[in-house]
N, C-alpha and C positions, 0 to 999 in steps of 0.2 A: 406693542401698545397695550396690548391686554391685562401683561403680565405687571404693568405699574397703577393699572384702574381700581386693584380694590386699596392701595395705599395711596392712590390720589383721592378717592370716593372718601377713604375716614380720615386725610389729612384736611377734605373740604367740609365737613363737618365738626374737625375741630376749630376748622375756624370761622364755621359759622356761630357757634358758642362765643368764640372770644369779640368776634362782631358785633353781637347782641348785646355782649357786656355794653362793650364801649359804646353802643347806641345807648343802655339805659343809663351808665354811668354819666353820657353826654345830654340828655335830658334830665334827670338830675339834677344837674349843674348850672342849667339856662338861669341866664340875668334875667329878671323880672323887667329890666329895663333897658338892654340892649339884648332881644331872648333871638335876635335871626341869628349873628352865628351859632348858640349854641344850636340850634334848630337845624343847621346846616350841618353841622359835622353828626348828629344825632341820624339827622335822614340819608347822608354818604355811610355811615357805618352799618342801616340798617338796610341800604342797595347791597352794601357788599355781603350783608347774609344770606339773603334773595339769590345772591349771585351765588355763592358759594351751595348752598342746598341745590339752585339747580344744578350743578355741577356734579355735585354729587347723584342727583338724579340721572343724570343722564352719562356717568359709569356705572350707576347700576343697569341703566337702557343699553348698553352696548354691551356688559357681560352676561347679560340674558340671551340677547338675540347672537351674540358669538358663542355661545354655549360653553363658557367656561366654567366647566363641572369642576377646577380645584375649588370655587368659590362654593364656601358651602349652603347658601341661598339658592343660588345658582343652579347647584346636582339636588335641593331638594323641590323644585319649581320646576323645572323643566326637563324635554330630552328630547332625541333628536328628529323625532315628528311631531312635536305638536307644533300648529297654525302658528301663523306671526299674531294675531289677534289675542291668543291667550298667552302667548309669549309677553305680550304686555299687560295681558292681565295677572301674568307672574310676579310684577313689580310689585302689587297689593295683595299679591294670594296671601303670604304670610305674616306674623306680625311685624318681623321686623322690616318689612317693604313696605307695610300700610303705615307703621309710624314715620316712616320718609313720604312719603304723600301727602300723611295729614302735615306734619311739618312746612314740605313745601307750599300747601296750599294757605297754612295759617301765616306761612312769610308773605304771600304775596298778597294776601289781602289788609297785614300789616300795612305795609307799602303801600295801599289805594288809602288804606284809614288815614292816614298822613296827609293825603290829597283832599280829604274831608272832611275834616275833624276843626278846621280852622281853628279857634283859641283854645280848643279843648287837647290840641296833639300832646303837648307835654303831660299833662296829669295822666291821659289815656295810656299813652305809649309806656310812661311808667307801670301802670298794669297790665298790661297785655302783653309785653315783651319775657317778662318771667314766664308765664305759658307757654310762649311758642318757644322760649330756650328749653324747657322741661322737656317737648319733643326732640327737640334736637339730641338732646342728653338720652333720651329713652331707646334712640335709635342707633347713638351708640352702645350706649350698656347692653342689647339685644346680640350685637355683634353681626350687622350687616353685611359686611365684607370679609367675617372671617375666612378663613381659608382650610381647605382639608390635608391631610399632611403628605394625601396621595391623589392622582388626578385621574376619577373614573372616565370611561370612556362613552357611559351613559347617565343620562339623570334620572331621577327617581318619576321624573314627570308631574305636571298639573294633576290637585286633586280633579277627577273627573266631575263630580258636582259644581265646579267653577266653570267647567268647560262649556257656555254658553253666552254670547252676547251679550245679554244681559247683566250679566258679570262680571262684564268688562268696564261696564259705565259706572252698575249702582254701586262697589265702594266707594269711589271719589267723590260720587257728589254725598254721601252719606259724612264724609267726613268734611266737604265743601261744610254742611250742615254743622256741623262739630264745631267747625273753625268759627263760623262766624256766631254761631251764642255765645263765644268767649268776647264777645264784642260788647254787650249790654251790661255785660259782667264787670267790665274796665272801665265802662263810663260811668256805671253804680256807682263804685269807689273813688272814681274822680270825682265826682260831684261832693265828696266829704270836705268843708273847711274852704269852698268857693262860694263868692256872692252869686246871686241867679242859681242855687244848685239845683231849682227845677229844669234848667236848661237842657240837662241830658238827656230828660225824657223825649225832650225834639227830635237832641241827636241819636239817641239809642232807640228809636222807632223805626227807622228803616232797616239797621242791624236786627234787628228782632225779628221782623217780619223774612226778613232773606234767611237769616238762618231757620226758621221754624218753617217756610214754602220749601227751601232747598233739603232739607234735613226728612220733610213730608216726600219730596219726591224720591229720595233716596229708599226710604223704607214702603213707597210703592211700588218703587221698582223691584225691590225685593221679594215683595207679595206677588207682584204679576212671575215674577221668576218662579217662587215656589207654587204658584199655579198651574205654569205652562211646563215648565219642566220634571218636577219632582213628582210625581203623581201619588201624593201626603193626600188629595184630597179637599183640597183647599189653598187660600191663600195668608190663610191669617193660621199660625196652632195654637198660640200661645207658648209657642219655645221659651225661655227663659233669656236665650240671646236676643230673641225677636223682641221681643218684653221689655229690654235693658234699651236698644233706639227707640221704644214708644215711649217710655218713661221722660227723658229731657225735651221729645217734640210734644208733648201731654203739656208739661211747666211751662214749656216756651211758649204755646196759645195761652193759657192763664196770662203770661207775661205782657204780650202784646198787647191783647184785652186790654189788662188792669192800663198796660201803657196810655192806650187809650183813652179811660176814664183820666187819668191823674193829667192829659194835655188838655182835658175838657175842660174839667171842672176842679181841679188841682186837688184831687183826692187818688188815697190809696198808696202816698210818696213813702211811706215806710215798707209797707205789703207790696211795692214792686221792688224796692233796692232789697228784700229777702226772696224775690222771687225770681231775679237776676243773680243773688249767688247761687244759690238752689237748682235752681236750670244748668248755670255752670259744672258745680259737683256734681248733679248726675249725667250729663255730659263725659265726665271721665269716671263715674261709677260704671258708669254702660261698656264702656274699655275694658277697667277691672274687672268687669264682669268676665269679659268675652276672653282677657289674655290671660288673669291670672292663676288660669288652671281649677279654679272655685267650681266651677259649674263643671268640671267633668264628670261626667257618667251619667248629669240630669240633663246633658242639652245634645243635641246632632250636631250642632254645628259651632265649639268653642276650641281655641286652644288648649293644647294641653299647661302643664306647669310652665309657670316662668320668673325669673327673679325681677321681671317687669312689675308682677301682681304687686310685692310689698311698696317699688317708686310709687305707683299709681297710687296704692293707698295713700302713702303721707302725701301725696298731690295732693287729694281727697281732704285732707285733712288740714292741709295746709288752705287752703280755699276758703271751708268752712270755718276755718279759726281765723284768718283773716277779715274773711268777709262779716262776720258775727260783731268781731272786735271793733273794728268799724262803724257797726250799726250800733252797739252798746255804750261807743263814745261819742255817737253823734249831738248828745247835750241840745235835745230840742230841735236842731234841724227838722228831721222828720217828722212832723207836724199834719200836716194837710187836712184839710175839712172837713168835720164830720158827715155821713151821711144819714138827712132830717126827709129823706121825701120818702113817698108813700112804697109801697110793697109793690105797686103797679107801674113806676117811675119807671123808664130805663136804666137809671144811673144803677137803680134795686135789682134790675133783673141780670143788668152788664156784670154787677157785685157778684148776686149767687150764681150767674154762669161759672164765673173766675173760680167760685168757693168747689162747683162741683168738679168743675176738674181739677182739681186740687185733691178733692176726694176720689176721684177714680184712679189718679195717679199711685196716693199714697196706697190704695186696694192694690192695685198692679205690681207698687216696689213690694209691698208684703210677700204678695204669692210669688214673686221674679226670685226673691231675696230667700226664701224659705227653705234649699237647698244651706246656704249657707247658717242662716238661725236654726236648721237643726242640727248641723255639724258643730255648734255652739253649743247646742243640749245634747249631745252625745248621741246623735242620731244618725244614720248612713248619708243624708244627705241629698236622697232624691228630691228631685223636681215634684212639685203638688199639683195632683191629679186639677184639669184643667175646666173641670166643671165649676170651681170655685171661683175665677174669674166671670162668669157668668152672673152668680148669686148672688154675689158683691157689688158689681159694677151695673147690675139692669138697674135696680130704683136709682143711683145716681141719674144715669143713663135716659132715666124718664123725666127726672128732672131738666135733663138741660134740652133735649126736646121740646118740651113743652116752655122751655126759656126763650131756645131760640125764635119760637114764632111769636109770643108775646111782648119779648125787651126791644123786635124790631119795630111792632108797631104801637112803641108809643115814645113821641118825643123828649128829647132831653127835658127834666123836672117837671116829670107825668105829664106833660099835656095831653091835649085830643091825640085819639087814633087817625093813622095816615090814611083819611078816605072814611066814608061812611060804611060804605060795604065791607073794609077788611078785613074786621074781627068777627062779625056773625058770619062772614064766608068760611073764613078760616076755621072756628069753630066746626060748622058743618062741614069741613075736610076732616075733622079732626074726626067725627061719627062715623062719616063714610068710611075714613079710614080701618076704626074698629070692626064695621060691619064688613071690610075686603076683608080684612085680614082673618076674620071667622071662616068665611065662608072658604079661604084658601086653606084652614087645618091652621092656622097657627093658635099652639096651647098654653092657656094659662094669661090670667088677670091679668100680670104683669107685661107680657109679653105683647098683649093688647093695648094696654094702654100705652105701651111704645110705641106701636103702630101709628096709636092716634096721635101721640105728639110729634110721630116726624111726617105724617102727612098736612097735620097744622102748620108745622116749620115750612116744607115744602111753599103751601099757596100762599102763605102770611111773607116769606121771603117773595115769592113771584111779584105781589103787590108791592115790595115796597121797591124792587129792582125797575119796575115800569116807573112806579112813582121818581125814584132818584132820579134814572134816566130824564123823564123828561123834564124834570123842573131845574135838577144841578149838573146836567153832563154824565160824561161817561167816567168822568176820572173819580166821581164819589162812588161809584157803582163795585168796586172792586168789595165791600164787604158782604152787603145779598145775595151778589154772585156767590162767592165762598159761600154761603149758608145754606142756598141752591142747592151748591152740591154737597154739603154734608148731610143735608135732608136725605137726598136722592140714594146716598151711602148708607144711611139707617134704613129707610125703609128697604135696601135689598137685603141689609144683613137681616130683617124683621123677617123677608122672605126668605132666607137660606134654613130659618128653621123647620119650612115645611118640603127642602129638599128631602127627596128619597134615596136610599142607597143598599144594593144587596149585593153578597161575595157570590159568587156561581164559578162550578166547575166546567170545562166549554167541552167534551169529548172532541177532537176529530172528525170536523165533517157532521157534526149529531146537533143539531139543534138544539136549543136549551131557551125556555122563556123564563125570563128577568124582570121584577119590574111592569110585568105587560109586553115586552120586547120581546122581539127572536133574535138571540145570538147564535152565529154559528163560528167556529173557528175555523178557516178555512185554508191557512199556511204559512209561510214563511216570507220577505222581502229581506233585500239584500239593499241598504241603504249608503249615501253617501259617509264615508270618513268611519268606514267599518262597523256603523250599526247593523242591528238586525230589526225589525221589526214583525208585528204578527199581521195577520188578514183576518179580521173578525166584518162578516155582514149582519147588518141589523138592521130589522122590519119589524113590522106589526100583523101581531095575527090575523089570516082575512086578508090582510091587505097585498096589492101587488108592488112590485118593486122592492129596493134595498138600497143603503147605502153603506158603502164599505170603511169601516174603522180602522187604522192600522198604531198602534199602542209596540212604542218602542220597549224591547226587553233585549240586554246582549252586558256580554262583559266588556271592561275597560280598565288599565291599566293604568294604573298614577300614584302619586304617594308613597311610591316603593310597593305597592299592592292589587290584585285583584280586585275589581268592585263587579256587582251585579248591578245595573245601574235599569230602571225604568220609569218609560216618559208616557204621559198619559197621551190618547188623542181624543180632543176638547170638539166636539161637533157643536158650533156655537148656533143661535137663537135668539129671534127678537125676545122671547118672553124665556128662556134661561139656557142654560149650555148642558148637554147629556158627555158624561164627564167616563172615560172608559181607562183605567188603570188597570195595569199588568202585575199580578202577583207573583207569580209562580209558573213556570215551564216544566215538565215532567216526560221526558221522552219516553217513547213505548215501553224499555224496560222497568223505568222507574215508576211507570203509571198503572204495569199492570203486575209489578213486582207483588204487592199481597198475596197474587194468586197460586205463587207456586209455580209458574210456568217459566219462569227465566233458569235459566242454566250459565254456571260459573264455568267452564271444562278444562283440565290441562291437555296436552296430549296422552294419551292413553287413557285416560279416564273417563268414568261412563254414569250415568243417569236413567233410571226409570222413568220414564213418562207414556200416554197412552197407551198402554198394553205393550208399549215394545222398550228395547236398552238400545240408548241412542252412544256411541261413543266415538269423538273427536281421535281422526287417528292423526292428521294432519294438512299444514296451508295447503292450498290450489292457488298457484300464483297466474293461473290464466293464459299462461303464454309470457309474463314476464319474470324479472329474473329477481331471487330474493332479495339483493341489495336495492330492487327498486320495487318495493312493496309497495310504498305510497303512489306507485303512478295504475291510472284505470283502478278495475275491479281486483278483490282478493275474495278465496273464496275457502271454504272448511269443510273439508272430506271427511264427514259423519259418519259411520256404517252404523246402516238401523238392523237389529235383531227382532225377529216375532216370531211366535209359533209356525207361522207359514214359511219365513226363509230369512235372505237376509240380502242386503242391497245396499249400497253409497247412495247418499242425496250428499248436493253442495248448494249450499246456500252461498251464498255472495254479498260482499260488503262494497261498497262505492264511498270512493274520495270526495265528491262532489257532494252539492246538494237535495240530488235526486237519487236514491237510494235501490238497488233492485227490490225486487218482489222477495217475498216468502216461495221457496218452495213446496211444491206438494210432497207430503211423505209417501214411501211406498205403497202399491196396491194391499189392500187387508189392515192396513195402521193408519187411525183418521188423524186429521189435522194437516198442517203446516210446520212450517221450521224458517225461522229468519236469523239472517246473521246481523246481532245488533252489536257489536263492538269487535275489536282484536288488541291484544295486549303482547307485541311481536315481543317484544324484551321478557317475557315471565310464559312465554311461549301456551298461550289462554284462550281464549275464545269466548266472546255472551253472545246464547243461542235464545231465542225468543221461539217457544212454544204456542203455537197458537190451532187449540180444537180443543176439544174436550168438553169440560166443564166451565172452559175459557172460552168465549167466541170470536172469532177475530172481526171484532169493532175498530170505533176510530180511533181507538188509546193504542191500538197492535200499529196502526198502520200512520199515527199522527203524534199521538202520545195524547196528554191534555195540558188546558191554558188552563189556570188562575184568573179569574179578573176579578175585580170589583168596581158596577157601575152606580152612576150615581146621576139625580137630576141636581142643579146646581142652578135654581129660580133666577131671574132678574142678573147676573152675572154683567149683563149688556149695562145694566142698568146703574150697578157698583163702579165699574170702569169710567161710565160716564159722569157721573160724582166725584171722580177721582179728579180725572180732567178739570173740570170745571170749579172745585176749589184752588187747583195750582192756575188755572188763570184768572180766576179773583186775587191771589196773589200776588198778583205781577201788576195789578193795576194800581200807580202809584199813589193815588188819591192826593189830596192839596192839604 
């Protein structure tokens, strides 16, 4: 069975290609006046692509989990212990298994557009079907199922920074997110050359808002991932991959917005049908970005080269030329009302919301993009230092703050504010807010006055979420809510600038204060699925009690390679999280290596140290026999020399976690002697000296940690913004 699945898997994808033909060529063709059969054989040819991609999926699902390392996907994703859990997060580790994913997922939600599109299926499916053949196409040209010409007996394994639940979920729904803005995109273009062409905007409102919620959740789940696992320090860095999903979910709230305004008041019908292809193209610039090898060496987390980059470009290109050309011969259609009402109107403040994130957006492609426009001016091509997304993006940034609490409390075509109390309450959140955010350290004019406008946001949204509630139900409520919590999301990041953070070295057992904090390192854990992790306690000076940190640090083996992989441990809090990453492990010899007291030795070879010549003559196997050196202790018959005589010590090494002691050197010779290594094949010994001008501390007897801790404000408080704008989303509104 196995040995037919990867030439069943690319025999089902070519005929998922040739399905889609004949699905578009069968829409196409539809009578204006007898259009059900065409409609019928158009919606059977575009079952059998559906059909066929899963089919295809689900031989890649089975040469995973059977571990058929000829498939070269396969031996590069997997091997023979990892979890069934990231076994199938193998199916999207790579590019060419996540463009089978995005594929599948943009077939089946073809399929449901069908089911609701009513008069609009044909002109839609006409554009939407070339998209989702491009994936199909991408997936094979990537070479899914090739095959290797020889069948290892292991695979190279999951990269280990996949290897985490999280993982497992957030690419699909990232690309759930993907698939459906190519949905607003196909109804833009339909509406060319139809009567009613404002129609779309009905139907491409809930495509918009699904894709920009789903696509949002996707790259939070990414942020909570590189929070809780990667211990970067954060959730957000501004990577350039991370940068390329924020870019089309940034256009697609402009999008929905403007959607918005133009169902209201039937403005803004040119400025969304460019704000639907635009969404689109970066949608698969964000791909480009990530597959086409452009960003190596400025991001952590991209592909290397691939002959996917140049398709995706002319996708890129082809979208944009399409879509443009369209708009250029639209001969008047795109029309729509001007806007005459005051600067204080909501229609005004809905406008320059849309305008500023339009502006943070194009800030973000700039610095995303800046690897590549300097490869264009003849420059290496690094990523742009990440402080420029801050200086760019705050004045917008306080712009739409202070948007959001103002455009909600004022009714369509400026009327009264909602409630007498609204706006001077909200104002006076707005002071309070400046006056917290002093008094908590946050620095600079700017930095303030964002403070103040998202504590405005904050009460100005509270008012109007009671107000909706009780006069129109809970089903208008879904946009306050969202505002709620994008509020509640500024003002933490407003707080994360007055987090603290400092690197310290932990000695062994020695105390060290942080921050205010007592750190001690106090050893080692042996954790599930072969981690390791440390024991660090922290308290406060003065004070009794501790509570115990354990910050994963160990090696792990994936990708064909070794990785050092560390996970922070997150001590969370009502009022923010104390944030403790692992930098660096340095075992005794390497920690107190500067000092001159390690010794390299072969047999017969000898060393000066404290007044006496220390020289290795040969193992102490303990009682066991040389071929089982690895089992118990081994030990190294030293003979020390000094003035007064001369005598064997045997220091001892242990297999286990628990290591023997140092011995005492002979009477008249101070110090110690530890066996820290054996090297049986090059017949060596590392002796760890410990007396002298060395003392034996916690680095002799522990070695030392690395860490860098950090306070991480409000953290509670970002999470629960997070929340509560994906369930403003889901509420359908009327």
């Amino acid at each position: 069975m196995t040995a037919v699945l990867p030439t069943l898997g690319s025999a089902a994808l070519v005929a998922a290609l040739i399905t889609y033909a004949m699905s578009w060529f069968a829409y196409r063709g539809i009578d204006p006046k007898t259009p059900e059969p065409g409609l019928q054989k158009a919606r059977k040819n575009l079952l059998l692509a559906v059909v066929s991609l899963g089919v295809a999926g689900l031989a890649l699902l089975w040469l995973l989990f059977d571990r058929a390392y000829q498939v070269e996907y396969v031996y590069a994703h997997v091997s023979n212990d990892l979890p069934g859990l990231y076994v199938l997060s193998a199916f999207w580790a790579g590019q060419e298994g996540s463009f089978l994913i995005w594929a599948i997922l943009a077939a089946v939600l073809g399929w449901l557009l069908t089911r609701q599109a009513g008069e609009w299926e044909a002109p839609v499916m006409k554009v939407y079907l070339p998209s989702a053949a491009v994936l199909v196409a991408l997936t094979l040209l990537t070479g899914l199922f090739n095959l290797l010409p020889q069948t290892p007996v292991e695979g190279a394994g999951l990269n280990p920074l996949l290897r985490d639940p999280w993982m497992a979920i957030h690419p699909p729904v990232t690309f759930l997110g993907y698939a459906a803005l190519s949905i607003p995109f196909a109804f833009a273009m339909a509406s060319f050359g139809r009567k009613g062409s404002e129609d779309w905007v009905e139907a491409a409102l809930p495509w918009s808002l699904i894709g920009w919620a789903t696509l949002g959740t996707g790259i939070i789940m990414g942020g909570f991932w590189a929070y809780k696992v990667l211990g970067w320090g954060g959730w957000w860095g501004w990577d350039p991959v991370e940068n390329a999903s924020l870019l089309p979910w940034l256009l697609g709230m402009a999008l929905f917005h403007g959607l918005l305004l133009q169902r209201a008041r039937k403005k803004l019908a040119r400025t969304n049908v460019i704000l639907a292809v635009l969404t689109f193209a970066l949608v698969i610039y964000s791909t480009f970005l990530t597959r086409s090898g452009v960003l190596e060496g400025a991001s952590v987390h991209t592909f290397g080269a691939s002959p996917a980059g140049t398709w995706l470009f002319l996708w890129i290109v082809a979208v944009l030329g399409y879509g443009f050309y369209r708009i250029s011969g639209s001969k008047g259609e795109l029309k729509g009302e001007k806007l005459e009402e005051s600067f204080f109107s909501r229609e005004m403040q809905l406008l320059i919301g849309a305008i500023v994130i339009i502006g943070i957006t194009i800030m973000i492609w700039l610095g995303t993009s800046a690897p590549i426009l300097s490869r264009l001016n003849g420059g290496e091509g690094a990523a742009i230092d990440i402080s420029y997304y801050g200086r760019t993006t705050l004045p917008l940034a306080i712009i739409m703050a202070f948007g959001l609490g103002i455009s909600v409390l004022r009714r369509w075509r400026g009327g009264d504010a909602i409630g007498k109390t609204a706006m001077p309450v909200s104002l006076v959140a707005s002071v309070v807010g400046v006056s917290g955010a002093t008094l908590l350290g946050v620095d600079g004019a700017l930095a303030l006055l964002f403070a103040g406008g998202s504590a405005m946001a904050l009460v100005a949204n509270l008012f109007v979420f009671q107000h909706t509630l009780a006069n129109n139900g809970w089903k208008l409520t879904g946009g306050p809510l969202s505002h709620i919590g994008a509020a509640l999301m500024l003002i933490a990041v407003v707080a994360a600038t007055t987090g603290r953070k400092a690197t310290a070295d932990l000695i062994y057992e020695e105390p060290t204060e942080v921050l205010g904090y007592e750190l001690t390192f106090v050893g080692w854990n042996e954790e599930p699925g072969g981690k390791q992790s440390t024991s660090v306690t922290l308290s406060r000076p003065g004070e009794s009690g501790s509570i115990l940190l354990k910050p994963k640090l160990y090696q792990q083996y994936g990708s064909g390679q070794m990785m050092v992989r560390a996970e922070p441990h997150i001590n969370r809090g009502l009022l923010g999280d104390l944030y403790l990453a692992p930098a660096q492990y340095l075992p005794p010899a390497e920690a107190i290596a500067g000092s001159g007291n390690v010794l390299d030795l072969g047999k017969g070879e000898s060393a000066e140290i404290g007044g006496a010549t220390l020289t290795f003559e040969d193992y102490d196997m303990g009682g066991h026999e040389e071929t089982d050196m690895m089992s118990g202790t081994i030990g190294a018959r030293v003979r020390v020399d000094w003035e007064g005589g001369s005598e064997p010590v045997i220091p001892r090494w242990g297999t286990g976690s628990e290591q023997p002691p140092a011995v005492a050197l002979p009477y008249g010779v101070e110090g110690q002697l530890k066996l820290q290594g054996i090297d049986a094949d090059r017949g060596r010994v590392t002796l760890l000296y410990l007396g002298g001008d060395m003392p034996a501390d916690g680095r002799a007897a522990g070695g030392l940690l690395t860490v860098e801790l950090s306070e991480k404000p409000l953290m509670g408080v970002l999470w629960l913004g997070v929340l509560i704008v994906l369930a403003g989303g889901t509420i359908p509104g009327e």
